[in-house]
N, C-alpha and C positions, 0 to 999 in steps of 0.2 A: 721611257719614263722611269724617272728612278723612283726610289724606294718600295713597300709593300700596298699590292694594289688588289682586287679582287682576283681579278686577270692571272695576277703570277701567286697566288693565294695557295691556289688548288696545285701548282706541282711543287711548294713550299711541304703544303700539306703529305701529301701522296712521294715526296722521295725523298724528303728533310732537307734539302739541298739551297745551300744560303743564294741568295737574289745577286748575287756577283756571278757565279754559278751559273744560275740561269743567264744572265747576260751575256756571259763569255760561251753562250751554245753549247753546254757539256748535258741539256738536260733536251732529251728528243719531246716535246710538246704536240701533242694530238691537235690538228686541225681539221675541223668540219666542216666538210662542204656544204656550199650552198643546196647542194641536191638530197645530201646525205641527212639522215634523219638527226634531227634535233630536241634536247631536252627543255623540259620547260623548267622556270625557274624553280617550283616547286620541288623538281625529281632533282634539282641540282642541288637547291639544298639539303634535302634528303637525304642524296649520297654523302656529301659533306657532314653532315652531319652522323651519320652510320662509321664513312672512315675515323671522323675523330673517338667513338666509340670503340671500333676496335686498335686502335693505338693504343686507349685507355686499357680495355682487357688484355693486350701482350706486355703492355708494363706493369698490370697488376700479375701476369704470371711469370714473368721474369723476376719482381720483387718474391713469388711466393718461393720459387724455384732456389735463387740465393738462401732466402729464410731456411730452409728445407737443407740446406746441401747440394742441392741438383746442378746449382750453377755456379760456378766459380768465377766468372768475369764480373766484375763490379763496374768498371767502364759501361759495358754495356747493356747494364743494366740502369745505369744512371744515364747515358744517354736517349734510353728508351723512355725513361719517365719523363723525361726533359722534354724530347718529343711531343710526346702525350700532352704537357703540361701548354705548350707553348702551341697547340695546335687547337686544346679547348680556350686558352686566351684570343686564340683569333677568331674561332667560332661564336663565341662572347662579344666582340668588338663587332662580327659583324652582322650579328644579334644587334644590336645595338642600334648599327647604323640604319638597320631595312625598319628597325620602331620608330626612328629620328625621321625618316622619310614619310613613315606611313602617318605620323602625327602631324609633319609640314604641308600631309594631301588630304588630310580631314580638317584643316584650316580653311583651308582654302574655299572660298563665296563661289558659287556657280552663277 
């Protein structure tokens, strides 16, 4: 499937690694077995939502570290926010979509 999907979301998120990337198998993806214990959606958002958090604090300590002297890469410091930035817009979008769902299942006539 092309483009961005919940699916390829999470190793979007967890290794910044563009969805070409993933398709061309450069990115090892964790499969869970059927036997193997499973998360509920809750614990999944959860974690998604904690990683985009600590993205947010290593790019506010990489900006303070610049600010400071401590860091001399600017790249990668502007990648890190970028990260950050473009990892709470997804989190956002899919914020978004599980409210769009839950308002189209409280429509709904029993």
């Amino acid at each position: 499937m092309d483009g961005l999907t919940i699916s390829n979301s999470e190793g979007l998120i967890q290794t910044g690694q563009t969805i070409k990337e993933m398709r061309d198998g450069q990115i090892r993806r964790d499969v869970i077995s059927p036997q193997g214990p499973q998360k509920s959606f809750v614990d999944t958002l959860n974690d998604a939502v904690n990683q985009v958090n600590q993205m947010q604090q290593v790019a506010d300590k990489k900006m303070e570290d610049l600010a400071t002297g401590k860091a001399k890469s600017i790249p990668d410091v502007m990648i890190a926010a970028e990260k950050a930035d473009i990892a709470l817009k997804l989190m956002v979008q899919v914020r978004n979509k599980v409210i769009e769902a839950y308002q189209e299942i409280m429509k709904m006539q029993v």
